[in-house]
Jmol script that loads the backbone (N, CA, C; Angstrom):
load data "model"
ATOM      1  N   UNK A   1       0.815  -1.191   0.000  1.00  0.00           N
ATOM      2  CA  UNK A   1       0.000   0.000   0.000  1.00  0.00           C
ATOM      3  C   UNK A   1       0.859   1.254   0.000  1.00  0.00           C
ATOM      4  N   UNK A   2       1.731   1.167   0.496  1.00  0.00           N
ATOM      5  CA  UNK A   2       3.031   2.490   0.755  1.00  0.00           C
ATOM      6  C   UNK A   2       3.711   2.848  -0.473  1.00  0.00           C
ATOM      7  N   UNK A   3       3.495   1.473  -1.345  1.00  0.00           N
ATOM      8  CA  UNK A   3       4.395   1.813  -2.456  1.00  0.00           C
ATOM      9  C   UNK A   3       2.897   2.418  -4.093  1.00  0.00           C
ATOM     10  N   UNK A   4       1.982   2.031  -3.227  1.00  0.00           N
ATOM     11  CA  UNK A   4       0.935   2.869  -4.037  1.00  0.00           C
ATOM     12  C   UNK A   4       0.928   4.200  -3.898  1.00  0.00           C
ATOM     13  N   UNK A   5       0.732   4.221  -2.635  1.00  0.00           N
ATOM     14  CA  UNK A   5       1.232   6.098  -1.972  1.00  0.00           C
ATOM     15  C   UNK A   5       2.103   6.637  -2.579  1.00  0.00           C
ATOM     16  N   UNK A   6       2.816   6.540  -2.849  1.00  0.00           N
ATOM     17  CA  UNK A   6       4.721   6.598  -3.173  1.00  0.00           C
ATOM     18  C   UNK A   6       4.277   7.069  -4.813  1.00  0.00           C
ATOM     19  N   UNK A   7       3.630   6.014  -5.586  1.00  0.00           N
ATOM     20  CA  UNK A   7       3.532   6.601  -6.819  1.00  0.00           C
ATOM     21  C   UNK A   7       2.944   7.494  -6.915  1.00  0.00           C
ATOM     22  N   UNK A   8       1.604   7.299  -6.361  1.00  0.00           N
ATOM     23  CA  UNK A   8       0.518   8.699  -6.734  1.00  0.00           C
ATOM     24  C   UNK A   8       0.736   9.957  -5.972  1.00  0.00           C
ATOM     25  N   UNK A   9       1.963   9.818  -5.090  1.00  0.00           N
ATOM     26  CA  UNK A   9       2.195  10.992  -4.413  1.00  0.00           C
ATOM     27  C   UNK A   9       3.366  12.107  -5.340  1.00  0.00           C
ATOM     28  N   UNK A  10       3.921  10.433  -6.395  1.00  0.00           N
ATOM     29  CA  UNK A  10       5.511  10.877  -7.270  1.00  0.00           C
ATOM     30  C   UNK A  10       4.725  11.418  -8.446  1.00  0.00           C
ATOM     31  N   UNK A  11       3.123  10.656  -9.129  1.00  0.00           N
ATOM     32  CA  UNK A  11       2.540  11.426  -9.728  1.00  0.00           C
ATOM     33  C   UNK A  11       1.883  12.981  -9.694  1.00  0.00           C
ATOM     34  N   UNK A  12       2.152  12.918  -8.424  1.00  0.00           N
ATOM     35  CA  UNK A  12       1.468  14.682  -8.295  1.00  0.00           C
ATOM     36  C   UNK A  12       1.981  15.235  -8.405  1.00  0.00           C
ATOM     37  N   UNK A  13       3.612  15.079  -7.901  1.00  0.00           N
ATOM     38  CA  UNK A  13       4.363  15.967  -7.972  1.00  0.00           C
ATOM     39  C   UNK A  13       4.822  16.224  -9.211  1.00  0.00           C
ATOM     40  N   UNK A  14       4.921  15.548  -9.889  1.00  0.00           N
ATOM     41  CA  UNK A  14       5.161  15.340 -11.715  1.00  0.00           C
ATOM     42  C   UNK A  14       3.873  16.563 -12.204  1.00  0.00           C
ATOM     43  N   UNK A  15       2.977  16.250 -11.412  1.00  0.00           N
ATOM     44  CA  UNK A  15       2.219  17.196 -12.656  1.00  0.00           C
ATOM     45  C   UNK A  15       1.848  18.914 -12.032  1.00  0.00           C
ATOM     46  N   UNK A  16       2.597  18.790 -10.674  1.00  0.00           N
ATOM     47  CA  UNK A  16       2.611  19.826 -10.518  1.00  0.00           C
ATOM     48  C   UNK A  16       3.670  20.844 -10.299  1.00  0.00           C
ATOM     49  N   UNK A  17       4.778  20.105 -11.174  1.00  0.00           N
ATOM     50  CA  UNK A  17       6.073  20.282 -11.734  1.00  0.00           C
ATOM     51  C   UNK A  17       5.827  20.876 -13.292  1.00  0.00           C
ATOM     52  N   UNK A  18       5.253  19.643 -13.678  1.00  0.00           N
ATOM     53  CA  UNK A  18       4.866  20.672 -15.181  1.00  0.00           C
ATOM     54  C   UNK A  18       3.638  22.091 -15.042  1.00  0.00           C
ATOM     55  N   UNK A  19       2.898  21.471 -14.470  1.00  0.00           N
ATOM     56  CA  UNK A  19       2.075  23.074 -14.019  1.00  0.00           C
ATOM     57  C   UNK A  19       2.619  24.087 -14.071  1.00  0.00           C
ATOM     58  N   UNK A  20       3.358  23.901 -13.126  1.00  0.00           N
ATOM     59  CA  UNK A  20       4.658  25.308 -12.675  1.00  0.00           C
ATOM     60  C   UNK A  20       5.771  25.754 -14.040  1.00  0.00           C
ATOM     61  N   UNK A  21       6.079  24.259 -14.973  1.00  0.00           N
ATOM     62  CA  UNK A  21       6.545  24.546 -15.451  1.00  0.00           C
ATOM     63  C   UNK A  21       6.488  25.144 -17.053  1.00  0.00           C
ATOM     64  N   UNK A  22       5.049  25.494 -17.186  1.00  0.00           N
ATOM     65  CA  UNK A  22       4.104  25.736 -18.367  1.00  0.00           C
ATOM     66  C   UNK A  22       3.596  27.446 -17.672  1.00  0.00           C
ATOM     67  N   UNK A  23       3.181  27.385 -16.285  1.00  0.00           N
ATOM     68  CA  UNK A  23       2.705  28.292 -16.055  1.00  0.00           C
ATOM     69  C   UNK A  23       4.402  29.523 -16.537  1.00  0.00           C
ATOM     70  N   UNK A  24       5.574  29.039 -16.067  1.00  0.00           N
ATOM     71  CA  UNK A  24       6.617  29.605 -16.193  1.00  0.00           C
ATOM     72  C   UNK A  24       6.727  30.508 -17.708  1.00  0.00           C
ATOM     73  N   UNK A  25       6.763  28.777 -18.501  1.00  0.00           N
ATOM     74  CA  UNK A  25       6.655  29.096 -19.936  1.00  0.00           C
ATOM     75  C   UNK A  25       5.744  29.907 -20.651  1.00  0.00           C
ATOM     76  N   UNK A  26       4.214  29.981 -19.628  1.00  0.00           N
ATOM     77  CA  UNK A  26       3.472  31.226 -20.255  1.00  0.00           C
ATOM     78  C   UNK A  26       3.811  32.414 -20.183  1.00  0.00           C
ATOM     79  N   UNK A  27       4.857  32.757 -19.173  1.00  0.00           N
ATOM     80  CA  UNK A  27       5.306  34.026 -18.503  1.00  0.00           C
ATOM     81  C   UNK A  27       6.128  34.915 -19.012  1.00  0.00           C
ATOM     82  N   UNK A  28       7.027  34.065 -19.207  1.00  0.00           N
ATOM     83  CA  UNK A  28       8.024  33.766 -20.085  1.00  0.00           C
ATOM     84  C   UNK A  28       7.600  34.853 -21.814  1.00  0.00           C
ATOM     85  N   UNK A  29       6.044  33.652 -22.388  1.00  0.00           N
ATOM     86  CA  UNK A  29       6.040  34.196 -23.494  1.00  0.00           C
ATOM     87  C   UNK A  29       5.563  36.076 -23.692  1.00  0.00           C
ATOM     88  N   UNK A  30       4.553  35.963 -22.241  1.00  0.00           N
ATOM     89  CA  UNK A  30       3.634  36.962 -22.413  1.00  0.00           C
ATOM     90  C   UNK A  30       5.227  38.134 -22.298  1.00  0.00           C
ATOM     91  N   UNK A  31       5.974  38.281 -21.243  1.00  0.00           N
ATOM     92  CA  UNK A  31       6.970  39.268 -21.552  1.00  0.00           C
ATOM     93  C   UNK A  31       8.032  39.426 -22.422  1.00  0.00           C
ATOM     94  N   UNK A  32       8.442  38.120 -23.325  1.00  0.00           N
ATOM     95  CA  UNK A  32       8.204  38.206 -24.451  1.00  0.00           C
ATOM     96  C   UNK A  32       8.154  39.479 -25.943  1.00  0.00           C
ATOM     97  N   UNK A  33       7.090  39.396 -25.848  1.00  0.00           N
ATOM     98  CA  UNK A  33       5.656  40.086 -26.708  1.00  0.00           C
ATOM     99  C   UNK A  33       6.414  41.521 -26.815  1.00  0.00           C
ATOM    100  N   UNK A  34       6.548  41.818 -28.199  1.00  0.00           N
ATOM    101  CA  UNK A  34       6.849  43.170 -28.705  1.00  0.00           C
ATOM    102  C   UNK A  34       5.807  44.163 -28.711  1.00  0.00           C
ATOM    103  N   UNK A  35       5.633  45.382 -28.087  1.00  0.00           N
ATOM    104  CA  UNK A  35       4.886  46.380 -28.143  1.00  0.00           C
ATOM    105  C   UNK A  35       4.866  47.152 -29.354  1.00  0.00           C
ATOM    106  N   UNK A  36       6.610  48.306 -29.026  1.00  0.00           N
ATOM    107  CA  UNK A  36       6.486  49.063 -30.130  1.00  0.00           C
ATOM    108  C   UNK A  36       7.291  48.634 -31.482  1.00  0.00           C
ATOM    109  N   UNK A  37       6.850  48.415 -32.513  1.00  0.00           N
ATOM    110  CA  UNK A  37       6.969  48.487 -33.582  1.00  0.00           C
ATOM    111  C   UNK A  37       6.172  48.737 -34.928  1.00  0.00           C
ATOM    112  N   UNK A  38       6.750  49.784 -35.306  1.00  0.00           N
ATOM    113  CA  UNK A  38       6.625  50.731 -36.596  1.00  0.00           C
ATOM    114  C   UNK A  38       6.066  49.361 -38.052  1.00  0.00           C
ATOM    115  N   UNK A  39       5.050  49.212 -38.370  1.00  0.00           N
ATOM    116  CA  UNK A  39       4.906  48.340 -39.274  1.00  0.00           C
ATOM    117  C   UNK A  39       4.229  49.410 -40.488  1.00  0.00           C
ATOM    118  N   UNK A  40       4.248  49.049 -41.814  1.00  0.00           N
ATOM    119  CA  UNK A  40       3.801  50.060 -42.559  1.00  0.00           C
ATOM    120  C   UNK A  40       2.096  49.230 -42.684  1.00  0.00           C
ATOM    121  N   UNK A  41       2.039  49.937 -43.098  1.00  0.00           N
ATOM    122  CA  UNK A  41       0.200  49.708 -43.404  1.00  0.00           C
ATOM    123  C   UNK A  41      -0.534  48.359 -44.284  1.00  0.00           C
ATOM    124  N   UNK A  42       0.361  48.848 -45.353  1.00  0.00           N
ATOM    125  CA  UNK A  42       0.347  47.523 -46.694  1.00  0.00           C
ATOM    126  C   UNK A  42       1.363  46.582 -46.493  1.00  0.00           C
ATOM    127  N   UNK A  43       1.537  46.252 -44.778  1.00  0.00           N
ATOM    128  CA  UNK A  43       2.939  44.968 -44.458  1.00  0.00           C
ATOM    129  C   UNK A  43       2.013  43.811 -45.342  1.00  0.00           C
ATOM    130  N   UNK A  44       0.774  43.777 -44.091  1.00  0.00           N
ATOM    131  CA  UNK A  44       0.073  41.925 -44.829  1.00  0.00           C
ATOM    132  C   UNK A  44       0.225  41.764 -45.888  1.00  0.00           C
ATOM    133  N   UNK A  45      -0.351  42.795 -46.821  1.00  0.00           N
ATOM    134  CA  UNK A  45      -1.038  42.602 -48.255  1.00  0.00           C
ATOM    135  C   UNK A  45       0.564  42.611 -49.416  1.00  0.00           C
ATOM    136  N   UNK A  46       1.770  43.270 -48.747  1.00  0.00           N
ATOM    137  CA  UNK A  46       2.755  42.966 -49.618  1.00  0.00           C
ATOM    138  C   UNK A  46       3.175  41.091 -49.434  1.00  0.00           C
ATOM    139  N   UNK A  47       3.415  41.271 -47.924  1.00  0.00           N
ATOM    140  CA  UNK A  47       3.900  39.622 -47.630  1.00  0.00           C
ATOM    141  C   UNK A  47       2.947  38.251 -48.476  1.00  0.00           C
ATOM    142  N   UNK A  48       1.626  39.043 -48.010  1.00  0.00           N
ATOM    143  CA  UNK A  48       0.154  37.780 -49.312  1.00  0.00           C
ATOM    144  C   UNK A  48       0.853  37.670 -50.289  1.00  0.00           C
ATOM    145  N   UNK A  49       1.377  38.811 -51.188  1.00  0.00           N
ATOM    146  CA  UNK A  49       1.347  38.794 -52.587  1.00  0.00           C
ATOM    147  C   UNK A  49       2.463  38.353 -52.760  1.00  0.00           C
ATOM    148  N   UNK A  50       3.602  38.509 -51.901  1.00  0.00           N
ATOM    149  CA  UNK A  50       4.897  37.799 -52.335  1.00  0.00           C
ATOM    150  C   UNK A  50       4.595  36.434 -52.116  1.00  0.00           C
ATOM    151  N   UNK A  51       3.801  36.107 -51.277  1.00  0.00           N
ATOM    152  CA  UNK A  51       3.758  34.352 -51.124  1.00  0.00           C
ATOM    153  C   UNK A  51       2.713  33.873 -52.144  1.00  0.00           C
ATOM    154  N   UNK A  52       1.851  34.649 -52.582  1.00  0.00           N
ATOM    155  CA  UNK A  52       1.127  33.931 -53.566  1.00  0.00           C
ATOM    156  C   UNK A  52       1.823  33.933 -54.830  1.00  0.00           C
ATOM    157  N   UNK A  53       2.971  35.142 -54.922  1.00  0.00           N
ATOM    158  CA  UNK A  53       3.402  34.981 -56.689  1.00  0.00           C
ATOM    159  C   UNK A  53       4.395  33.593 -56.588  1.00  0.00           C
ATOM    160  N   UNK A  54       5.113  33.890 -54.895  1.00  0.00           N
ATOM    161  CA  UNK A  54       6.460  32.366 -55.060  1.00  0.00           C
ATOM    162  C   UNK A  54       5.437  31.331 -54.976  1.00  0.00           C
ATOM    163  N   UNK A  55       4.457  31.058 -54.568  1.00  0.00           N
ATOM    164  CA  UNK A  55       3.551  30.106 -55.011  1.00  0.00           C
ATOM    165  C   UNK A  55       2.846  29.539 -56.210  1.00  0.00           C
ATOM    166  N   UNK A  56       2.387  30.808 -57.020  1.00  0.00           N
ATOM    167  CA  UNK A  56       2.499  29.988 -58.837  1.00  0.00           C
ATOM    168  C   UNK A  56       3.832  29.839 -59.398  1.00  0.00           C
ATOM    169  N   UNK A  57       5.049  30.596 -59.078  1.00  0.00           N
ATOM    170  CA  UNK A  57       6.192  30.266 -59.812  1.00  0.00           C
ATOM    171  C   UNK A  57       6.129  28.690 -59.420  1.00  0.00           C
ATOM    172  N   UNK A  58       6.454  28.302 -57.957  1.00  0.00           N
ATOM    173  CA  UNK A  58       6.799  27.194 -58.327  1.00  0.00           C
ATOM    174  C   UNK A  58       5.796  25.863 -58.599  1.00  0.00           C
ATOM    175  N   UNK A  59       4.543  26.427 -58.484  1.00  0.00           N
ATOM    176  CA  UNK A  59       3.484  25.724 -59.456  1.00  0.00           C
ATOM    177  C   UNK A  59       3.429  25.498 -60.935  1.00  0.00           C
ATOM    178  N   UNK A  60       4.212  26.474 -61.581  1.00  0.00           N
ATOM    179  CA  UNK A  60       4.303  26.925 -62.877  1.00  0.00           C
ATOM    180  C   UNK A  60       5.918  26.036 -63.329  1.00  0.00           C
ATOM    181  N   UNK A  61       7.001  26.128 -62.316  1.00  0.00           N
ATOM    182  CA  UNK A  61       8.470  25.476 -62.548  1.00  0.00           C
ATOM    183  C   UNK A  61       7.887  24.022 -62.468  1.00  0.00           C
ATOM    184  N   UNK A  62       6.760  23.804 -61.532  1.00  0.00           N
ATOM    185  CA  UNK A  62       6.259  22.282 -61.648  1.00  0.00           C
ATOM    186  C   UNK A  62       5.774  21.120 -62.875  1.00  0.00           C
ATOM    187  N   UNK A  63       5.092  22.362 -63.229  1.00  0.00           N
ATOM    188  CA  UNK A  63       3.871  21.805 -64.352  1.00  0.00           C
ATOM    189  C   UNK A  63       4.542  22.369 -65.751  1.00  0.00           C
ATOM    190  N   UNK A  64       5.253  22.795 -65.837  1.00  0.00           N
ATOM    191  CA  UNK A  64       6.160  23.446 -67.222  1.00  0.00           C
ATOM    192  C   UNK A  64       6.540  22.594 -67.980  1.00  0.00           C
ATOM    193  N   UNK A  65       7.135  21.618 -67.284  1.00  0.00           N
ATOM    194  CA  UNK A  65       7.225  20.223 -68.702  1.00  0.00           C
ATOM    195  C   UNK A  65       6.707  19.506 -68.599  1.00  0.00           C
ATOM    196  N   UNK A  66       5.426  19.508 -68.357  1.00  0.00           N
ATOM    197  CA  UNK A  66       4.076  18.393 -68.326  1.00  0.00           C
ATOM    198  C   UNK A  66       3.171  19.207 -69.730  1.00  0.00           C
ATOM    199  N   UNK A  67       3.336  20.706 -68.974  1.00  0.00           N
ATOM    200  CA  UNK A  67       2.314  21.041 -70.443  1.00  0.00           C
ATOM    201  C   UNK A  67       2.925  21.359 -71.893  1.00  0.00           C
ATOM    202  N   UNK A  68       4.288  21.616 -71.679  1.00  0.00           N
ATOM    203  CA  UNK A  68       5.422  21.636 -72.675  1.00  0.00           C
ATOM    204  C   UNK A  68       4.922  20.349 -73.544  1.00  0.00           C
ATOM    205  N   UNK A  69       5.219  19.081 -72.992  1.00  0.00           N
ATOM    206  CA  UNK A  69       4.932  17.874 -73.366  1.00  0.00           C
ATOM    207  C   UNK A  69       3.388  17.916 -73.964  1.00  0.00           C
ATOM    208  N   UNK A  70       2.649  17.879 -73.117  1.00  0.00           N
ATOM    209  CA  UNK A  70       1.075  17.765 -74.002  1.00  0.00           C
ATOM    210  C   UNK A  70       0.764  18.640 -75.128  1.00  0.00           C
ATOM    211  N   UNK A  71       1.475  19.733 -75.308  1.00  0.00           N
ATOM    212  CA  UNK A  71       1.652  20.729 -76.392  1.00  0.00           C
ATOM    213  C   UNK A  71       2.011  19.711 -77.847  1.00  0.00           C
ATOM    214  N   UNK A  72       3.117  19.157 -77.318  1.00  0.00           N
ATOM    215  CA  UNK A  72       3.863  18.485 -78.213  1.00  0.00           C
ATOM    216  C   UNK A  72       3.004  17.438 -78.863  1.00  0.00           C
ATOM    217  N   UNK A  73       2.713  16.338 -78.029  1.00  0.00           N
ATOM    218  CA  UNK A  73       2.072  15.534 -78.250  1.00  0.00           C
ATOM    219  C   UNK A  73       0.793  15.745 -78.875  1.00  0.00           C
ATOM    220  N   UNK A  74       0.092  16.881 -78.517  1.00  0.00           N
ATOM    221  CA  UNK A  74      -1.167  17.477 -79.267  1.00  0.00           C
ATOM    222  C   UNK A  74      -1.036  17.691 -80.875  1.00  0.00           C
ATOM    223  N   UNK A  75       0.421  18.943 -81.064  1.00  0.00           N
ATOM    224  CA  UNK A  75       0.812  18.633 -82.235  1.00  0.00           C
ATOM    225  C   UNK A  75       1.033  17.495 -83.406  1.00  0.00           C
ATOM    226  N   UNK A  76       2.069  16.720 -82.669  1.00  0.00           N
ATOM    227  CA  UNK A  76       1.662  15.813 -83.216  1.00  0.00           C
ATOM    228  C   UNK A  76       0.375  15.022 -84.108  1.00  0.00           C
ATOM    229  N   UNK A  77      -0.501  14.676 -82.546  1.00  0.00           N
ATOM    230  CA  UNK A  77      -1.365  14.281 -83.083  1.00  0.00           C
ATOM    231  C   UNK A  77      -2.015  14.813 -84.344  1.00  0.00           C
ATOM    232  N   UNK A  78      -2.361  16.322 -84.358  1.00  0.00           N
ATOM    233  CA  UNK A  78      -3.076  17.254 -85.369  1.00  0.00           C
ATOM    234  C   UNK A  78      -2.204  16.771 -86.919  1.00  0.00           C
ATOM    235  N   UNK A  79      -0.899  16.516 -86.458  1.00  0.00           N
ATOM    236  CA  UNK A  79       0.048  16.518 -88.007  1.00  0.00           C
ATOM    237  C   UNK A  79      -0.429  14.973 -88.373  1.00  0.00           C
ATOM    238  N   UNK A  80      -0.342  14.378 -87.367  1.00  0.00           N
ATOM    239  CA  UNK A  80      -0.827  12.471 -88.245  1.00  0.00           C
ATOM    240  C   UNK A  80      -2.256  12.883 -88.598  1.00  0.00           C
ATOM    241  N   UNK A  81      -3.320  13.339 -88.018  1.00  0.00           N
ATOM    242  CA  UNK A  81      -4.763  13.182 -88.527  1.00  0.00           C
ATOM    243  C   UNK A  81      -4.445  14.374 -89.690  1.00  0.00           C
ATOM    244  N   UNK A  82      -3.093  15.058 -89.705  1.00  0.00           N
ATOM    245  CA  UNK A  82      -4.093  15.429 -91.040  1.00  0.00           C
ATOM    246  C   UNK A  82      -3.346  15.040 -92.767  1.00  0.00           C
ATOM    247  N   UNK A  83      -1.993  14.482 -91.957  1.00  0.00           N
ATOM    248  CA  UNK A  83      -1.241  13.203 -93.335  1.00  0.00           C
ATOM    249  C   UNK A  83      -2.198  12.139 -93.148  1.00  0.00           C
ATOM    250  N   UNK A  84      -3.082  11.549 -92.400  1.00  0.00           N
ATOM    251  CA  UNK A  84      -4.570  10.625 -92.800  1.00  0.00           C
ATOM    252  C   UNK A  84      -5.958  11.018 -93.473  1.00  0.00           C
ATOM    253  N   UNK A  85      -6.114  12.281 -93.130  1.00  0.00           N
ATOM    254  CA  UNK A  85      -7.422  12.890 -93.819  1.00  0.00           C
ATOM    255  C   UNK A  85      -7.220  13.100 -95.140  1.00  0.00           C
ATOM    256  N   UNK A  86      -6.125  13.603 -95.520  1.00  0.00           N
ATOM    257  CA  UNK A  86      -5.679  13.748 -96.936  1.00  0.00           C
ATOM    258  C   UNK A  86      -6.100  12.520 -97.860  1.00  0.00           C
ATOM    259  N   UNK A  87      -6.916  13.420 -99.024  1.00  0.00           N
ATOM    260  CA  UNK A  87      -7.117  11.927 -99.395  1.00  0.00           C
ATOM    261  C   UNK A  87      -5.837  11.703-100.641  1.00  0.00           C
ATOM    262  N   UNK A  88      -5.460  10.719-100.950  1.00  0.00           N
ATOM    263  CA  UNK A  88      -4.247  10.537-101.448  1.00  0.00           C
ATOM    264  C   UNK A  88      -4.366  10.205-103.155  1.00  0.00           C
ATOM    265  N   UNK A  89      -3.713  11.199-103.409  1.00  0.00           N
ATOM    266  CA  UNK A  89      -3.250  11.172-105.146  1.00  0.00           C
ATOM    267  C   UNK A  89      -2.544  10.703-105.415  1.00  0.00           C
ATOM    268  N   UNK A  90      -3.083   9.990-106.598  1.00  0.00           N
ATOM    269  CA  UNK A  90      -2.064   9.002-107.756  1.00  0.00           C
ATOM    270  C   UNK A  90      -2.323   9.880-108.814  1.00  0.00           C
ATOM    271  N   UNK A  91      -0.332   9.525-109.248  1.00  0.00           N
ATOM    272  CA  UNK A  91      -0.168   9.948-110.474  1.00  0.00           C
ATOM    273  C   UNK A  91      -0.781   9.517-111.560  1.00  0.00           C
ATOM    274  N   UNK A  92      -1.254   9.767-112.252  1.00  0.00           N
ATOM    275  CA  UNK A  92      -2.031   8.532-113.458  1.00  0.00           C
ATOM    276  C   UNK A  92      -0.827   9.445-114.918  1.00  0.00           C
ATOM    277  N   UNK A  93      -0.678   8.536-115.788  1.00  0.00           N
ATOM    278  CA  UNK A  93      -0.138   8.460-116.750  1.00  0.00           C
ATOM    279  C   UNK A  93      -1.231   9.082-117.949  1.00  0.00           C
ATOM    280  N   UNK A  94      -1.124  10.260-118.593  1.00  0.00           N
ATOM    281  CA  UNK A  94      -2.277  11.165-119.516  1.00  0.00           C
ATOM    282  C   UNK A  94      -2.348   9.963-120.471  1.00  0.00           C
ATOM    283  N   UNK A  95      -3.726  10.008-120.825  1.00  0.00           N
ATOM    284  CA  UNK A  95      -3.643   9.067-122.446  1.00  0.00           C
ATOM    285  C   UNK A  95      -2.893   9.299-123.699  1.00  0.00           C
ATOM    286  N   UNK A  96      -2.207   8.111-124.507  1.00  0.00           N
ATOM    287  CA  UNK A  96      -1.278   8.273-125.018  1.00  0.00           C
ATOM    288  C   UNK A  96      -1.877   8.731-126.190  1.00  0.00           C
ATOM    289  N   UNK A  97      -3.152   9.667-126.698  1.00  0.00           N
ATOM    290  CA  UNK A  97      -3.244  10.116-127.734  1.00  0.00           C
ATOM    291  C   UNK A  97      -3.157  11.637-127.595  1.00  0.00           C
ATOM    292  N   UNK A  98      -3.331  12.416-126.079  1.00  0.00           N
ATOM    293  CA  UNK A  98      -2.919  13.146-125.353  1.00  0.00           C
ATOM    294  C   UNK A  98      -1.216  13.607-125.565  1.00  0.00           C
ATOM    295  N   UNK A  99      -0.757  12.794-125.166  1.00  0.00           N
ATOM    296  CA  UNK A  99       0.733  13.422-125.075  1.00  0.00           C
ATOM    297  C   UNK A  99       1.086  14.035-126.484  1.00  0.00           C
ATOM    298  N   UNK A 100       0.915  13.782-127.590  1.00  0.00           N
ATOM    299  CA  UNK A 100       1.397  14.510-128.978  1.00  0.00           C
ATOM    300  C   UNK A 100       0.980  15.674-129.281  1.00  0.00           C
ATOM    301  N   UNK A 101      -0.246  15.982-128.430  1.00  0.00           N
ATOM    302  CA  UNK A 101      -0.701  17.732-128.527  1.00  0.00           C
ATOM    303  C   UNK A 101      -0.260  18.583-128.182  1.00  0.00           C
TER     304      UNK A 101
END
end "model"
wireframe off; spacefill off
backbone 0.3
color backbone group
């Protein structure tokens, strides 16, 4: 029974070790915390826009030779369907009463 005591007494103290030691760490952050500083007006809306343009670049460095490629391949295709649609001429030889005129 003593050695039940013993734990749940070693458990309390454990958590009221971290208590103390979170309450510390809140203390800690709150003084911390910057008051004065000078920010310009349009800070957010420049930082958005720089992260949304480095965000299509490298959406765009991603997908650049995927659509490069389907370009290609599209071509292609258009050049075989249209050496198949063609309908194809033979030479024919003029009649030989033809050629002396």
């Amino acid at each position: 029974m003593n050695y039940d005591h013993a734990i749940s007494a070693a458990g309390i103290e454990a958590s009221e070790n971290t208590e103390l030691t979170m309450d510390q760490a809140m203390s800690f952050l709150r003084e911390a915390t910057i008051t004065d500083v000078d920010v310009s007006p349009d800070f957010d809306g420049a930082v958005l826009r720089r992260h949304r343009l480095a965000a299509s670049r490298r959406s765009v460095r991603h997908w650049a030779p995927s659509i490069v490629a389907a370009l290609m391949a599209a071509l292609a295709v258009l050049t075989f369907v249209q050496l198949v649609a063609v309908p194809s001429t033979t030479v024919t030889e003029p009649p030989a009463n033809a050629v002396g005129r």
